[in-house]
C-alpha positions in Angstrom: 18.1 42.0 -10.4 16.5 42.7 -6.8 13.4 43.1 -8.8 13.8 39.9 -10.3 14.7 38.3 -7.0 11.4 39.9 -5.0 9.3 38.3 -8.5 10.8 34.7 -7.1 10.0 35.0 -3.6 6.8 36.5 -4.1 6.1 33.5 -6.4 7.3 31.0 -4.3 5.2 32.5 -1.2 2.2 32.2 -3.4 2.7 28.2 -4.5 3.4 27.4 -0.9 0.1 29.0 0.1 -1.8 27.8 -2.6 -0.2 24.1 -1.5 -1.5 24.7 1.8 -5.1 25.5 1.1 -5.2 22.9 -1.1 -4.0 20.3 1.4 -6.5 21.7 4.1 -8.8 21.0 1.9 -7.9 17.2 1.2 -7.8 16.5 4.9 -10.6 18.3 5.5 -12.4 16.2 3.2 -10.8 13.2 4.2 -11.8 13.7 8.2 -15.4 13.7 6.7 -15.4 10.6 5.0 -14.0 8.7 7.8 -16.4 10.2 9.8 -18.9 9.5 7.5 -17.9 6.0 7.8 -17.2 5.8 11.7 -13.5 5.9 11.5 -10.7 7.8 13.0 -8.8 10.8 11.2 -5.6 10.9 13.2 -3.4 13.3 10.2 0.8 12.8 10.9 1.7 9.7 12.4 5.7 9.3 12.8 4.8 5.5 14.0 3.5 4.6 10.8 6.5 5.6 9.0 8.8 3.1 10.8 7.0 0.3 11.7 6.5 -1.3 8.1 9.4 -2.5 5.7 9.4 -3.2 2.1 8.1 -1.4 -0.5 6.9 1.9 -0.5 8.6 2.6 3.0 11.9 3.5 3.2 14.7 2.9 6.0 14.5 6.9 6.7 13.0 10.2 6.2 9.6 9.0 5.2 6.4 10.7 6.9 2.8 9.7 7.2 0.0 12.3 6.4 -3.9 12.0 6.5 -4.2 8.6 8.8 -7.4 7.3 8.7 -7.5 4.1 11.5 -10.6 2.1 12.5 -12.1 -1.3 12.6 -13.8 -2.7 8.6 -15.5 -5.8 8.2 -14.1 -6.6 12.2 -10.7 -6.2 11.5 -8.1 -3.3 12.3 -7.0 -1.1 9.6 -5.3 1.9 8.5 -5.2 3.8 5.4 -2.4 6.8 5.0 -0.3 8.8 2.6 3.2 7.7 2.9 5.7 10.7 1.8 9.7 10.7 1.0 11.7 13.1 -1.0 14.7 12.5 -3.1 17.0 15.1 -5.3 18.9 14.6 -8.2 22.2 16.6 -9.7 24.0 18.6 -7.7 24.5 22.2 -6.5 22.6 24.8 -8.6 21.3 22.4 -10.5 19.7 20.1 -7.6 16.2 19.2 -7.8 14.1 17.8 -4.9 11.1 15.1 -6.1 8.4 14.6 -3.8 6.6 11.1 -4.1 3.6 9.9 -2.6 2.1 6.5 -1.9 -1.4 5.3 -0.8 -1.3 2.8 1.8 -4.0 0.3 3.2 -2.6 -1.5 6.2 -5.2 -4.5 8.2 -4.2 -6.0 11.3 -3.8 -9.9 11.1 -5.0 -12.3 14.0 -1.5 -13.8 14.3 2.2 -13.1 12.0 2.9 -15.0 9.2 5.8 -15.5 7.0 6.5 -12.7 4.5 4.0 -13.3 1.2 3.6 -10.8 -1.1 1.7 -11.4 -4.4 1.6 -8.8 -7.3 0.3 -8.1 -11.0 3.3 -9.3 -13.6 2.0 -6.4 -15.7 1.4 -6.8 -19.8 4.1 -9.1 -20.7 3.0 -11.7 -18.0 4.8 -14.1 -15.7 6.6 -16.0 -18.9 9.1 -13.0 -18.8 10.3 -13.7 -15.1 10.4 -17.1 -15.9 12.7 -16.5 -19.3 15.0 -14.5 -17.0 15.4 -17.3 -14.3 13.5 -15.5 -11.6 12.3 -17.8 -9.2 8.6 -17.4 -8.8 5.9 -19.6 -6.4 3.0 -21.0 -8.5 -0.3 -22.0 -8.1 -0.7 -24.4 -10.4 -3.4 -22.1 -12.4 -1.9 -21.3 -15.9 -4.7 -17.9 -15.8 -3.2 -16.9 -12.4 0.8 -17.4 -12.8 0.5 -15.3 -16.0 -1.3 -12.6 -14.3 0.4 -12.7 -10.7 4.3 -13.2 -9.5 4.1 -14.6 -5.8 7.7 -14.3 -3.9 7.2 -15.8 0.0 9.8 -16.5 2.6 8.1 -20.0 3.2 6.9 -21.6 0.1 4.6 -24.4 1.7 2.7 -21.4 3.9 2.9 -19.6 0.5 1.0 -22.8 -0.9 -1.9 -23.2 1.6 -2.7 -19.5 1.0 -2.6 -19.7 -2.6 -5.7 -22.6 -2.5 -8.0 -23.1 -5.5 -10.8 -20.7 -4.0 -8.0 -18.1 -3.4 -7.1 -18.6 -6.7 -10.2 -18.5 -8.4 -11.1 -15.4 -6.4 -8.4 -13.4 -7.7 -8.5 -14.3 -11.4 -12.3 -13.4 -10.9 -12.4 -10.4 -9.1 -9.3 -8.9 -8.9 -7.3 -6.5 -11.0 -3.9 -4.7 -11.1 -3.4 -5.1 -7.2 -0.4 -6.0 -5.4 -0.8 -7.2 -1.3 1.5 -8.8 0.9 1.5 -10.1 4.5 4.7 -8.2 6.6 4.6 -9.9 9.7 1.0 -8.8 11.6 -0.7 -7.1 9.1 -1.5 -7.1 5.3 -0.3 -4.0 3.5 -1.6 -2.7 -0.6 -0.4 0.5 -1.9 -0.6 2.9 -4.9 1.4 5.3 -6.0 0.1 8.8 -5.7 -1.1 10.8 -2.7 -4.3 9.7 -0.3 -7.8 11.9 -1.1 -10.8 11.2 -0.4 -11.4 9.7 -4.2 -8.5 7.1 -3.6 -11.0 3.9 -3.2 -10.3 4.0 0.2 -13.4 1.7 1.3 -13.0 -0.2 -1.6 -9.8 -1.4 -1.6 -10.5 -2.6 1.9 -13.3 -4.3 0.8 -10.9 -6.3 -1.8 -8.2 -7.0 1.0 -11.0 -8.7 3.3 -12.7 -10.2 0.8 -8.9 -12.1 0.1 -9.1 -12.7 3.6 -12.0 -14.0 4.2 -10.7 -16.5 1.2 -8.0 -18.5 3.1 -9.1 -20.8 5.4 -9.1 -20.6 9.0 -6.5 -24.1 9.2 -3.7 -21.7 6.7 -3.1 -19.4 9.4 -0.6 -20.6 12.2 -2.0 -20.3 15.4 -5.2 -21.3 14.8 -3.2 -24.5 13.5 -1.5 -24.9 16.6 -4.4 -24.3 18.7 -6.0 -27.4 17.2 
């Protein structure tokens, strides 16, 4: 039995330090892209982990790993890997589940009502409709059946969802789901942050959505008129 017991811990020592190389190594690559790119690698961040709400974050014991901050395209951004652990059963039979998110995060100019607009998936938007979910549409048959918008205001929902906003995203976007939380536009993925996760890319497609809506859609620069 002790022999069996030594086996375990021995085994366990070894997958821990194998985990840790291997996430040395994913940093260390990631603190070279961003510096290939003239970004920031910052690693943990406990501010990140509670300053956004909504899907993937949770209310507690989430942590941000590998935060990569800078400016893109003149705009404020960060890219992290949001972590949170649950368990399931009980006792001996507990297991703990690690899951890990991707997350691009770009500074708006002002805040904005809650949007967030997301890929229906293979059935389509017909599905939420059939079970009486209320949805936002655009008016574009090609889009509503690709995309489910919920908002908090539907008529700032509207002005953001324009015809070359539209058009844009049946074009050149794919499975993505963004939303505006307040300040800041937020995409995520689920699985952890390397330096093969798109990072540059997926910012690319977030600005380029930005750059979409018109300057009049945002409220201050209505205001200011």
């Amino acid at each position: 039995m002790t022999a069996v017991i030594i086996c375990a811990l021995l085994a366990m020592c070894i997958a821990f330090a194998i985990a840790a190389i291997v996430g040395a190594r994913r940093s260390a690559a990631l603190e070279s892209l961003a510096t290939e790119h003239g970004f920031s690698y910052i690693g943990d961040d406990s501010r990140y982990a509670k300053r956004f709400s909504g899907r993937p974050f949770r209310t507690w014991g989430g942590k941000v790993h590998d935060l990569v901050s800078g400016q893109y395209r003149g705009r404020d951004f960060a890219v992290f890997d949001y972590h949170y652990t649950t368990s399931s059963g009980s006792g001996d039979n507990s297991t703990k589940h690690h899951h890990h998110f991707t997350v691009w995060a770009i500074e708006l100019a002002c805040s904005v009502p809650r949007l967030e607009v997301g890929s229906e998936g293979i059935f389509g938007g017909k599905v939420a409709e059939f079970f009486g979910a209320e949805r936002i549409r655009s008016g574009d048959a090609t889009f509503d059946n690709r995309f489910k918008v919920s908002a908090d205001d539907a008529k700032f929902a509207h002005a953001v969802l324009s015809p070359d906003l539209v058009a844009h995203m049946n074009a050149n976007v794919g499975q993505l789901t963004w939303r505006f939380d307040g300040d800041v536009m937020i995409s995520f993925e689920k699985g952890r942050f390397t330096a093969d996760s798109g990072m540059v890319n997926r910012l690319d497609v977030m600005c380029d959505i930005l750059d979409t809506i018109g300057d009049e859609t945002w409220p201050s620069r209505r205001h200011s008129r």
